[in-house]
N, C-alpha and C positions, 0 to 999 in steps of 0.2 A: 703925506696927504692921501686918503683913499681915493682910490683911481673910479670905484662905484659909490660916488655917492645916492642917500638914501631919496628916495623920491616923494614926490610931497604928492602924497595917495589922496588927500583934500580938494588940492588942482587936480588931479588925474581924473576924481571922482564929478567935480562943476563939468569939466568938459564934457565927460559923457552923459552927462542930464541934460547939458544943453543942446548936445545931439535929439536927445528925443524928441518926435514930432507932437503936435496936440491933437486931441481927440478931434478937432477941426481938418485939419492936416490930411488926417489917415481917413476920412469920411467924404473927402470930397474926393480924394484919387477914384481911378476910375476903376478897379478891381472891387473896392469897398461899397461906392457909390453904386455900382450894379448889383452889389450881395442886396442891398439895404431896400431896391426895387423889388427885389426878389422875396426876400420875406419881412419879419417885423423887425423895423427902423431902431425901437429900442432895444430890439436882442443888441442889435449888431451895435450901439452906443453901450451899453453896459459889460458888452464882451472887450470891446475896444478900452473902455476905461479901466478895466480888470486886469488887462492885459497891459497897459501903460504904468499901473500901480505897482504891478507883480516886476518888472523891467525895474524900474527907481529902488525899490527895496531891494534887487540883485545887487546894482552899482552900492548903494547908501549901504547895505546892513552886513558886506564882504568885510574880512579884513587883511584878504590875501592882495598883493599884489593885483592892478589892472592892467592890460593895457591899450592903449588911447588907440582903439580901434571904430571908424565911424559902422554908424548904426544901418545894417540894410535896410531898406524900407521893404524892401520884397521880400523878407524872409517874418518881416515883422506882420506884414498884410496879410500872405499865408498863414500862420501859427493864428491871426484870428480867425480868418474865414474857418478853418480846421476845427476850431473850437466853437462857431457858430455850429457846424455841420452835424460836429459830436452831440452836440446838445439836442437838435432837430430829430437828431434818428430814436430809432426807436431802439430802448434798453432792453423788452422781451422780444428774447429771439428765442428760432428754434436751433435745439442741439439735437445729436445725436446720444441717445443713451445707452451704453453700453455696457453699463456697470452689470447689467442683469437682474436689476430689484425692480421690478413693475408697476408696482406702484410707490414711487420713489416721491416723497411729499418735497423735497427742494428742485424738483422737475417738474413738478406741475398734478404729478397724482397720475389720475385715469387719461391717459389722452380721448378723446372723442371722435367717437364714431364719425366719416365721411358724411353719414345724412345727415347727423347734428349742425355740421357747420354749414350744410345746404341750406336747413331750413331755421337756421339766426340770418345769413343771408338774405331768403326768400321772405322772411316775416317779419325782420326787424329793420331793413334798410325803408320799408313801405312803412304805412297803417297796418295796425291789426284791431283785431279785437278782443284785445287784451282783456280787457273786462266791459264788456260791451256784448249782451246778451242777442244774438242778430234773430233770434226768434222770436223775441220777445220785442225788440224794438227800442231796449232800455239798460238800464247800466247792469252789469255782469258779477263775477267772481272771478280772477286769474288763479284760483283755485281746480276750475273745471277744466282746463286743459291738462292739468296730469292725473287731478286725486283716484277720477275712473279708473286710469291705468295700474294706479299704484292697488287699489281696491282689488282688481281683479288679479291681479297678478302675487297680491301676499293673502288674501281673502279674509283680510281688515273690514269692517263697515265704515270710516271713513279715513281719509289723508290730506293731513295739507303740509306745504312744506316753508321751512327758511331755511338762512343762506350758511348756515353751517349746523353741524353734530353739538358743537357746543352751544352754540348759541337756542338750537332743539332743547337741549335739558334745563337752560335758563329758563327759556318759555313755558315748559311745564311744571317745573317747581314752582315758579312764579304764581301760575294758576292756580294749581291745587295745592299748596302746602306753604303759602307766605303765611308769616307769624305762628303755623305749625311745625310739626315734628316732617319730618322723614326717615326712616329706619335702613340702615343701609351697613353692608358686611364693610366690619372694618379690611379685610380684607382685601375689598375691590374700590379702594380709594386711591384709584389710578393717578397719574399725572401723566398728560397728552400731549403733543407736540410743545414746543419754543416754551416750555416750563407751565402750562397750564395746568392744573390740578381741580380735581372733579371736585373736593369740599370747597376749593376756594368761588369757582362757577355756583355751587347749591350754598354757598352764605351770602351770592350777590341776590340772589332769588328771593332774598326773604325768609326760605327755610331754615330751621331749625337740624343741624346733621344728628341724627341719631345713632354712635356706633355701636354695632353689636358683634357680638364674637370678637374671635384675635385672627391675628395676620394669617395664618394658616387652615384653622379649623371654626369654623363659624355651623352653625346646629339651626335647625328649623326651633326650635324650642325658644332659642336666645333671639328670635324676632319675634315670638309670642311674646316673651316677659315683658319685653322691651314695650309692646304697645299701650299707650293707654289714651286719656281723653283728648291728646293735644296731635294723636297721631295724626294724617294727613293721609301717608302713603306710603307704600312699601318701593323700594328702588333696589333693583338688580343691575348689577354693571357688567358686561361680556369683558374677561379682559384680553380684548384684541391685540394689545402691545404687550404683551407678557404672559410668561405660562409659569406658575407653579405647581411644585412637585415634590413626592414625598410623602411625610406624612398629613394632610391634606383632608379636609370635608368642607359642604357646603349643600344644603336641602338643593333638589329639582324645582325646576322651575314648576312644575305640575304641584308640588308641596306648596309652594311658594303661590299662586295662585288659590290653592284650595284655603289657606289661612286668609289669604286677604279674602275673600269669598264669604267665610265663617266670620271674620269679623267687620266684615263691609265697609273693607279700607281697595282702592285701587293697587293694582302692580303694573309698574312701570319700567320697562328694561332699557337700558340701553346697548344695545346689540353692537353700534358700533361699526363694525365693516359693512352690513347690509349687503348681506351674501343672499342671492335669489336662486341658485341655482346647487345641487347637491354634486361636489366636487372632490369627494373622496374617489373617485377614480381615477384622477391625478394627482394623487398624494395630500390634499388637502383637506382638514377637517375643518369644518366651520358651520356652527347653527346657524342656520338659513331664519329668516323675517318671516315665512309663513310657518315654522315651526312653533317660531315664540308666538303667531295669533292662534294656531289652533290649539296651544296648549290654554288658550283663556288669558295669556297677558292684556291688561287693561290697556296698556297704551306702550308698541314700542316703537324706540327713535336709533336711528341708523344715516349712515354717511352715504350721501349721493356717489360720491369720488373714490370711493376703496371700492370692496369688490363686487360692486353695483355697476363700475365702468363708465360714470358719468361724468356729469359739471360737479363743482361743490355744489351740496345742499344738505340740509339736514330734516329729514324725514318724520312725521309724527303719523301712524296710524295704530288704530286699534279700534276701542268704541266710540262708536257715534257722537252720545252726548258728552263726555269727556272733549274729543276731537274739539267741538262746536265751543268746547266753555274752553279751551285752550287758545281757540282760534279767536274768540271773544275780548281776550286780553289787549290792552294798549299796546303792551310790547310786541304784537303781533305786526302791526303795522311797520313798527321801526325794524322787524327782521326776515321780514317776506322779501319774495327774492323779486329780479326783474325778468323784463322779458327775454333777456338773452341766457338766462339760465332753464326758463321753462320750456323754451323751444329745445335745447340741448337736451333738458332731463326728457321730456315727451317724446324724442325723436328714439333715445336709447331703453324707455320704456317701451317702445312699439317694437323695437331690435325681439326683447323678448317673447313678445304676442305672437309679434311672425315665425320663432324659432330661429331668429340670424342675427344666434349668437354670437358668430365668428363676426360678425360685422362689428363687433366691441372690440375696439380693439385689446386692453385688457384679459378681458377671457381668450382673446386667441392667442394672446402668450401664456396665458396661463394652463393652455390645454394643448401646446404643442409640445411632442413628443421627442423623448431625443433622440428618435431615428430621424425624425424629419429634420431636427436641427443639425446632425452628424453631416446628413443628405448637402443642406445649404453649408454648413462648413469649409465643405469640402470642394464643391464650388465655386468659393465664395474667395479660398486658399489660393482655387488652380486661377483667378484674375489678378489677384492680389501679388502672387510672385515676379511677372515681370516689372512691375516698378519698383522693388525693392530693390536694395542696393546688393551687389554681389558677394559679400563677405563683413564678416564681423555680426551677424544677428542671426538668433535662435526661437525661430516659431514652430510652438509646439501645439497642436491639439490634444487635451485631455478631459478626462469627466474631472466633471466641477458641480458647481450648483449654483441655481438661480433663488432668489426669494422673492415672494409676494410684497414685502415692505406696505410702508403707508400706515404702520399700527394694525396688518392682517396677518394673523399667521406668526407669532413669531418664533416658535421653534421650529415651523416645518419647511422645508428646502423641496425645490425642483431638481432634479439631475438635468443636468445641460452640458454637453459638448464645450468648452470655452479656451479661447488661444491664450496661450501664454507666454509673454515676446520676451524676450532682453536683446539688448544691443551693446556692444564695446564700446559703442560711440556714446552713447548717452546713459546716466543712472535711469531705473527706470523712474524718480522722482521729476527728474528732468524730464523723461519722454512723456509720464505722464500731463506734464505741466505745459510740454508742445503740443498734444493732441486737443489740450483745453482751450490754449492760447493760437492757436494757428491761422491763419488767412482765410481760409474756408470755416466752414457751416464750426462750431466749437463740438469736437469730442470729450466725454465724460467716460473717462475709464475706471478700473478701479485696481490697486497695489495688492498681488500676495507673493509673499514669499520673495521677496525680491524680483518679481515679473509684473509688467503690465498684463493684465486680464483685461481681453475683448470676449463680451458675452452678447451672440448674436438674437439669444432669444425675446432681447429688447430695442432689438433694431429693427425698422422699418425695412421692408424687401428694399422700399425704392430709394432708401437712404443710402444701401450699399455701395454704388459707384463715389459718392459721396465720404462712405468710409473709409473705402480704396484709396483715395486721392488725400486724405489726412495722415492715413498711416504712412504712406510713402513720403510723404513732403516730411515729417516727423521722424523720421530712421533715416535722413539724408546725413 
């Protein structure tokens, strides 16, 4: 006879259900009963019944052996309050960015200026006068708190803005060229972040894609042939996320201008990073938004959030009555931003007016030097050494490079000073995944060569103690 017989997992299985308390049960104890005071009654009923459902289907749906262990209540009341708690907080956080890419679009883009988030605080916690004309007495345009800024500063005749670059080109195709042509290099038929593609945004528009030339060489001539009675408008696309090279053409925007001009069609560019400031002396080349107005582009649209240093937004200036018949459109309505982007965009528009640029923060990565960064390095090295463990890891400073990212720039690189760690104790996929995963603030590093790369020219000064205390808890 077997000395172990087999156990009847059936019975095993009724006992422990009838262990389980009811949603009644676990809501009046006094751990539960206090959560439920504390916020909404039915989070804490639906996390409770969630949590009683998920229990039954561990017992019911095993088919390992159990054993007839009674059920703590106290471990059971904790695991929900935990999971109320989870749900309450808040899922954007801030990290630390270390990767070195600046305007890094799964971080947020451009972080924002100090005065930006002053004055969403100071104007959007109150009334404003959003659109509420206080000279006049009467209702307003939330147009006028930035389009001046933007006017003067790209020397546009007018601006107004929505809440994204894509959603910019919807609205103007929309405008000017529904049920017509637009003429556009087959060329520069980009595709932009999470698989968007710029023909597939200009067929929601209405418009008609007009390709001209090939992928490489596209001719001022082959936008002439190309025009006729159904044209609308000529489109130019900056290609910010990519660089081609080689054998290579494409007419000047000044070409490009002077044909739509002769044949009294508009040009439309979209510029894309919406670079204001002339940044080839730190290694960047990028046509700036006042080059494309004074060269006569009819109307260009650019990104508030890449190298403008803002909130998202997407930007429309050029001519006047274009602007107006743009701004005219129903879909205008559905893509104007609110007030907490237009205090942010106004606050980092005035940055420029005053000259304090570094107050972007953006541009003052973008424009630190890497003596200055060797400088913070090296400092940053001598605090960082006594918490680290005494043996078994390899911190190395080297030149490296930083990039613009965000779809700015993308062959050209920063030189940056950047650490390059390994550890005996951990891969660096592992240490990468503790700096991410850790108890403190989340670090974002980035993997080469078999090393974690910490690149300081995307950290905050006052993040640093903050970085200190991740790396060391992470090489433990």
């Amino acid at each position: 006879m077997d000395a172990h017989p087999k156990r009847d997992l059936s019975t095993e299985r009724a006992q422990l259900l009838r262990q389980i308390p009811s949603v009644d049960e676990l809501l009046n104890g006094a751990r539960l009963s206090r959560l439920s005071r504390s916020v909404d009654r039915q989070l804490v009923v639906e996390v409770t019944r969630a949590a009683l459902a998920e229990l039954r289907e561990r017992i019911t749906g095993t088919t390992h052996p159990i054993r007839i262990l009674p059920l703590h209540r106290e471990e059971l009341e904790s695991a929900i309050a935990d999971e109320v708690e989870r749900i309450l907080s808040y899922s954007l956080v801030p990290i630390i960015n270390a990767t070195g890419v600046i305007l890094h679009t799964n971080l947020g883009r451009a972080p924002l200026l100090p005065a930006a988030a002053e004055e969403i605080r100071r104007s959007t916690t109150r009334y404003s006068n959003l659109e509420y004309n206080l000279e006049a007495g009467a209702r307003g345009k939330r147009d006028v708190h930035t389009s001046h800024l933007i006017e003067r500063l790209t020397g546009a005749e007018s601006a107004i803005v929505v809440n994204n670059c894509a959603a910019a080109v919807l609205l103007v195709l929309s405008a000017l060229a529904k049920g017509g042509e637009a003429i556009v290099s087959r060329g520069e038929l980009i595709e932009i972040g999470d698989g968007f593609r710029i023909p597939e945004i200009m067929a929601e528009s209405g418009a008609i894609l007009r390709e001209v030339g090939t992928t490489n060489r596209t001719k001022l001539e082959d936008y002439e042939k190309a025009i006729n009675e159904r044209t609308r408008v000529l489109l130019s696309v900056h290609p910010s996320n990519f660089h081609m090279s080689g054998f290579t053409e494409k007419p000047s925007l000044a070409d490009l201008v002077a044909l739509g001009k002769n044949k009294g069609l508009p040009v439309m560019e979209d510029l894309g990073s919406g670079c204001f400031l002339d940044l080839s002396p730190f290694s960047i080349e990028e046509p700036t938004v006042r080059n494309s107005v004074e060269a006569g582009v009819s109307l260009v649209i650019f990104s508030g959030d890449k190298l403008l240093g803002g909130p998202q937004a997407g930007i429309i200036a050029g001519n006047k009555e274009l602007v107006q018949k743009v701004r005219r459109h129903p879909l205008f309505r559905a893509l104007r931003v609110d007030k907490l982007t237009i205090c942010a965009l106004e606050a980092t528009l005035s940055a420029y007016l005053r000259n304090a640029i570094d107050e972007i923060p953006a541009l003052r990565m973008l424009r630190a030097t890497a003596a200055e960064l060797a400088s913070r390095a090296d400092s940053f090295l001598k605090e960082l050494w006594p918490h680290l463990p005494s043996a078994g890891l390899k911190i190395e400073l080297v030149e490296g490079e930083s990039l613009a990212g965000g779809g700015s720039t993308p062959t050209q690189s920063l030189r940056s000073p950047v650490f390059h760690i390994r550890s005996e104790r951990h891969s660096s996929a592992d240490l990468e995944r503790r700096l991410r995963r850790g108890a403190g603030i989340p670090v974002i590093a980035r993997i080469e060569d078999n090393h974690v790369v910490v690149d300081l020219r995307t950290v905050f000064e006052d993040q640093e103690p903050d970085l200190i205390a991740a790396l060391a808890a992470a090489l433990q």
